[in-house]
N, C-alpha and C positions, 0 to 999 in steps of 0.2 A: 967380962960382964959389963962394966964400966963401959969401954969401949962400945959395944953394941948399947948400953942404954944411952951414949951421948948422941951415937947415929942416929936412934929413934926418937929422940928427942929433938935434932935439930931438922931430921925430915918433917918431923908435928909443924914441928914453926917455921918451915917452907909454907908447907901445904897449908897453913892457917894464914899465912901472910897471902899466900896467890888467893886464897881462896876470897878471903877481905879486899885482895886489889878488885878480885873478879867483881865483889857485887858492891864496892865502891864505885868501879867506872860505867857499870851497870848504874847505878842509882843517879851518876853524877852525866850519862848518858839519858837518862828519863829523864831530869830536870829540865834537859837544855831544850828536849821534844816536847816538850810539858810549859818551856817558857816559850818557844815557837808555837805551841798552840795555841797559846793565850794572848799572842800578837795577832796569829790567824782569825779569832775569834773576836778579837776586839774591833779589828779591821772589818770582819764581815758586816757587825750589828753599828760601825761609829758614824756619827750622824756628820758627812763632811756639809762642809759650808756650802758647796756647788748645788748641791742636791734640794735646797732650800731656794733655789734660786727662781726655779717655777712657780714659786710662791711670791718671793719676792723681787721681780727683774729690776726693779731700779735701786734696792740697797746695794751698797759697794760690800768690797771683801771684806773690811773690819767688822761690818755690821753680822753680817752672815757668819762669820769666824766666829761673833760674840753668842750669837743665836743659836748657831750647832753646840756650843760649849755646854750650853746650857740645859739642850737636850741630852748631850751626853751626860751630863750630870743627873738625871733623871732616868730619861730610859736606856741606855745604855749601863748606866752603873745596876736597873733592876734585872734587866738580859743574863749579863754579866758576874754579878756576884750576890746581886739583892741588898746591896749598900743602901738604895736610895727606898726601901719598903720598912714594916718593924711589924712585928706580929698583930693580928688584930684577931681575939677569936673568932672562930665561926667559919669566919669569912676569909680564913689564912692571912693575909696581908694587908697594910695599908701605907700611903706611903709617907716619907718621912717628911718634918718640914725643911723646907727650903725657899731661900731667898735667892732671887737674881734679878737683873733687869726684864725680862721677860717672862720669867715661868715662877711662880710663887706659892708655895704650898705653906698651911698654916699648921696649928700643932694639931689639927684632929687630922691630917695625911687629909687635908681636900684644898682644889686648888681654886687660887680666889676665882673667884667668879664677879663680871660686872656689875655695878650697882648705880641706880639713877641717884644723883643729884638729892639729897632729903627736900630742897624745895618742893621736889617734882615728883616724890616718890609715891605720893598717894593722893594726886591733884585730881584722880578721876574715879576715887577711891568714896563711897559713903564709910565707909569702916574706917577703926583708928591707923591700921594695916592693908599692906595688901596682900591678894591670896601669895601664900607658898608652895612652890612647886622644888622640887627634890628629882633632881636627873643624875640617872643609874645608867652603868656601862662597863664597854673597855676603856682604850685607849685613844677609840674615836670619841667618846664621851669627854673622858678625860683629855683631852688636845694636843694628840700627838700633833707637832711642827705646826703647831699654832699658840701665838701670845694670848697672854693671861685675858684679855678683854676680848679675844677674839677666836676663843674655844666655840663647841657650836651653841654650850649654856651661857655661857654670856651671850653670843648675838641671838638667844632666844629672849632673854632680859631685854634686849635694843630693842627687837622688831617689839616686842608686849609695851615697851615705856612709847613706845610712838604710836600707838594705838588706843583703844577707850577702854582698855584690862591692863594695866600694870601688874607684872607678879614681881616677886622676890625669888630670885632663881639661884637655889647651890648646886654647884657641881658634887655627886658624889661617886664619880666614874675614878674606876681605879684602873692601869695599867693590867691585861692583860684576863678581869675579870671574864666571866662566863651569868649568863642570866640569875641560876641558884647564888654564886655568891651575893649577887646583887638583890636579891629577893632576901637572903639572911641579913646586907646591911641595913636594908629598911627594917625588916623586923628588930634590930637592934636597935634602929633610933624610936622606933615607938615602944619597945620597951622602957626606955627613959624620958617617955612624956614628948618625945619631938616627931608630931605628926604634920604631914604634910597637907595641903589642900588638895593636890595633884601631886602622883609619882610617876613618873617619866623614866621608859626605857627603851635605852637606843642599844640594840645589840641584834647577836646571828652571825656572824662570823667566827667569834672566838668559839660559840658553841659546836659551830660543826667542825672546827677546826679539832677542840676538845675531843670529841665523840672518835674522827678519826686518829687521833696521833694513840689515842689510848684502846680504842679499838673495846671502846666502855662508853655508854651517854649519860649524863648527867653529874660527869665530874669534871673539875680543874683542868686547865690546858697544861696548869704543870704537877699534876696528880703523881704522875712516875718521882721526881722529887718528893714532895710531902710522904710516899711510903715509906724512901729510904731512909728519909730523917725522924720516922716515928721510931718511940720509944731507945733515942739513941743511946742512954744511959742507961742502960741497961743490956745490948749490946755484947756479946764475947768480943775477944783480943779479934780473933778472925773478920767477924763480923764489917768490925771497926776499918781492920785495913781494905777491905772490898768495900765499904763505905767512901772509903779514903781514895780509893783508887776509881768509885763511880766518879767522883768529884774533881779529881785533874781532865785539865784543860783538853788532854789527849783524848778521855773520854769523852768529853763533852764534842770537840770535834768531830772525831767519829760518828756519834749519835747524830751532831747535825749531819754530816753527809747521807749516813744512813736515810736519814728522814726526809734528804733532798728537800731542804728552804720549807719546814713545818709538814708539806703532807706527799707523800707518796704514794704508787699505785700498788693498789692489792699485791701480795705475792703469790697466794694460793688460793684455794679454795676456803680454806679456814679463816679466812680476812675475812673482815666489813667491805661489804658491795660500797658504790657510791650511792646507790638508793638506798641500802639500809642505814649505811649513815643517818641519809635524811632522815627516813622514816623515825629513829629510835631517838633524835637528837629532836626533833618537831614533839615528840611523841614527851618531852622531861621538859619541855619549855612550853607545852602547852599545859603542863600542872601545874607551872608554874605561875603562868598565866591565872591560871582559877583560883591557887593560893590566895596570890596577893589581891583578888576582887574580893576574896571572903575576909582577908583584914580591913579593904578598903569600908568595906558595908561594916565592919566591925568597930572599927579606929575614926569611922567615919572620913573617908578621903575618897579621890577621885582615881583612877591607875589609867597609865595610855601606855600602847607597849607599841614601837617603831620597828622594823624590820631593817637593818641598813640599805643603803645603797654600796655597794663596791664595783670593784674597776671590772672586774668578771663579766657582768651583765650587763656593760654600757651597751649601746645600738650603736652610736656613732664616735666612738675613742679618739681621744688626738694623737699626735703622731709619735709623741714620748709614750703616752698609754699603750700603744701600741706596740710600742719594742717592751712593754714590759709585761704584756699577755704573748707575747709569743712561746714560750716557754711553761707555760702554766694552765695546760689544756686542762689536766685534771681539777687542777683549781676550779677552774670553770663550769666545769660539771657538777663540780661538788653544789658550788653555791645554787647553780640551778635547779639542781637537784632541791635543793632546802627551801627555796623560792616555791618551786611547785607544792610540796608537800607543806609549805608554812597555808598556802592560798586551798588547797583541800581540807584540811584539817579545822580552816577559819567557815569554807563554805558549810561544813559537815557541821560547825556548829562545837568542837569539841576544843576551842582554842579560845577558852572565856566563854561567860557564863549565854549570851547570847546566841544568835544567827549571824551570818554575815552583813544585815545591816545597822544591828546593834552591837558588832563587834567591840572590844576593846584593842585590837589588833589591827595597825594601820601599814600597808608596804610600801618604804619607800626606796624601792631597789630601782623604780623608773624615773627617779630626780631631777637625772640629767638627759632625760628621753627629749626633752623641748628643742627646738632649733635655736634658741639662742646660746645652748650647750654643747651643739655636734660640734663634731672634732676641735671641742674647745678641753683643756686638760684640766680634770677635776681631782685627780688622785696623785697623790706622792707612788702609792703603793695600791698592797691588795683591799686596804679599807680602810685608809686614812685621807680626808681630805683636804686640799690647801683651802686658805682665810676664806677664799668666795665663795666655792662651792659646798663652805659649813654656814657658810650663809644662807646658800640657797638650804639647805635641808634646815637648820633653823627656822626659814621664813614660811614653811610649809608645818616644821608641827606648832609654830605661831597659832598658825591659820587654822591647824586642827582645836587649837585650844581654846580657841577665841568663845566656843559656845556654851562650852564650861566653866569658863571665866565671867562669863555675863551672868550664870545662872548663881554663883556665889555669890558675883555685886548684887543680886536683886532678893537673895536670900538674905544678905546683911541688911539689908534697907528695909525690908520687912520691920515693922516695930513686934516686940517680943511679946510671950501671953502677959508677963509681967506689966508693959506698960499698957496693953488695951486697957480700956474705961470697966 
């Protein structure tokens, strides 16, 4: 008896030893595919110093080394882990501050934006002030692979201080935002008494981007996250490790292949068409659009909402543009797709409270249509622009605002019923 229970006792603790080597080398086999995916993925989204160079040809490699770091530290860490964001309600996210030689975010997660000179800053101003304009976004808002002074809201600031309307311009564009959140951060800041003269939005990509990755309009382009992480404490043990296991890098790899670089073609018939995209993503940003006119008329401010331009839609691409549309036919479609249905929906009169000539909806998808822009390179990417060609799109909703800007200075200068005789 003794004898058989020592044999069955020392079989258990075989079997319990192989069985722990098993899901040790198993576990310590995940880690190492799990720390290769997280090189893989770091490598796919890191901002190298080369890549910046379209932007900048005559800075040397230190410069650019310092420059990409910087962005990495930024978008890269938000890609990646959401380091560089910290909750904001509402609106999911904002981002965090940060200090660098080029990119500077303060404590409210907004990045400085240019400011005139206080000698200059209201030289053509009757008021003690000049108007305020508040510009909403993504990450072309917010300036991706552009310094602090030369995001497209500062050089909106530049072209307004060089003109007869000076405004005071903040940047409130967040990384990777969609129109709705950007309509709830305004509604936040006028909650707390910070209303703007003019609210400015530059967006349409991230939205159709949104509508297809989620195969849903009118939510977050990182929506699929935000579910998994609701009500995480509360959660079962199970729950937890399928949580745990959405979130390794393996996962996350995967998902990106799946989704081939954000958007992929339909699989089935059960998918979103590319026209439906459009249609159902025009159809949540054109309420959004009438929203924020009915706070403007409410809060009393002015709203202008921008269409982007991306590399999708050039007519005459440079020859880097060019290797980087090759690959991205669907892209192409898509945006076109959201271009036509943005320009019906504004003629039909159902995109703001007006018709297409009193629109609040302005497209600037033809930016770089001009011959002094063919085959000259305006985009990093699929909608991020280098320093000039946020100039050019600055220098154009300048021009849009210039007539609204005049109609405030002449409202200020009005004497009030108080001081008539």
């Amino acid at each position: 008896m003794r004898i058989w229970l020592f044999g069955a006792l020392k079989f258990a603790f075989r079997s319990v030893r192989a069985l722990w080597l098993a899901v040790g080398l198993a576990l310590l086999l995940l880690a190492i595919l799990d720390a290769v995916a997280g090189r893989v993925l770091e490598r796919a989204v890191r901002q190298e110093p080369e890549w910046y160079r379209v932007s900048f040809p005559k800075r040397d490699d230190r410069w650019l080394s310092g420059f990409a770091r910087e962005m990495a530290d930024t978008v890269q860490a938000f890609e990646l882990s959401g380091r560089a964001t910290r909750w904001q309600p509402f609106a999911y996210y904002r981002s965090t501050p940060y200090a660098g030689q080029h990119i500077n975010v303060d404590e409210r997660g907004l990045r400085r934006t240019w400011r005139a000179p206080k000698t200059t800053d209201v030289k053509h101003m009757d008021a003690d002030r000049p108007p305020r304009i508040f510009v909403f976004g993504g990450s072309t808002a917010w300036g991706f692979g552009a310094r602090d002074d030369h995001t497209i809201p500062s050089l909106l600031a530049r072209h307004l201080a060089e003109g007869p309307s000076p405004a005071e311009v903040t940047n409130f564009g967040q990384i990777g935002y969609v129109s709705t959140q950007e309509a709830l951060a305004l509604y936040g800041e006028l909650q707390r008494g910070n209303v703007p003269d003019i609210a400015v939005f530059l967006n349409g990509y991230n939205d159709l981007s949104a509508t297809f990755l989620n195969r849903e309009a009118g939510v977050s382009v990182h929506e699929a996250q935000r579910r998994l992480e609701f009500g995480v404490l509360r959660r079962t043990t199970a729950e937890l490790a399928q949580l745990g296991a959405e979130n390794l890098a393996l996962a996350k790899l995967l998902r990106a292949a799946r989704h081939g670089a954000l958007i992929r073609a339909p699989a089935s018939g059960s998918e979103l068409t590319v026209d439906e995209v459009a249609g159902r993503t025009i159809d949540i940003y054109a309420a959004n659009v009438r929203a924020v006119e009915a706070l403007g008329r409410q809060f009393g401010f002015r709203a202008r909402f921008y269409w982007q331009p991306v590399i999708y839609l050039r007519k005459n691409p440079s020859t880097y543009e060019h290797e980087l549309l090759a690959p991205r036919q669907l892209q192409r479609q898509l945006c076109s797709a959201g271009q036509w249905a943005l320009v019906e929906a504004v003629a039909a009169g159902r995109c703001g409270s007006g018709d297409k000539s009193t629109s609040v909806v302005a497209d600037l998808t033809s930016a770089f249509d001009d011959v002094e822009w063919s085959e000259r390179t305006a985009f990093y990417d699929s909608c991020h622009t280098i320093e000039p060609a946020g100039g050019e799109v600055a220098r154009r909703i300048a021009a849009d605002l210039l007539s609204i800007l005049e109609e405030i200075r002449a409202t200020r200068g009005k004497p009030s019923a108080a001081d008539s005789p």
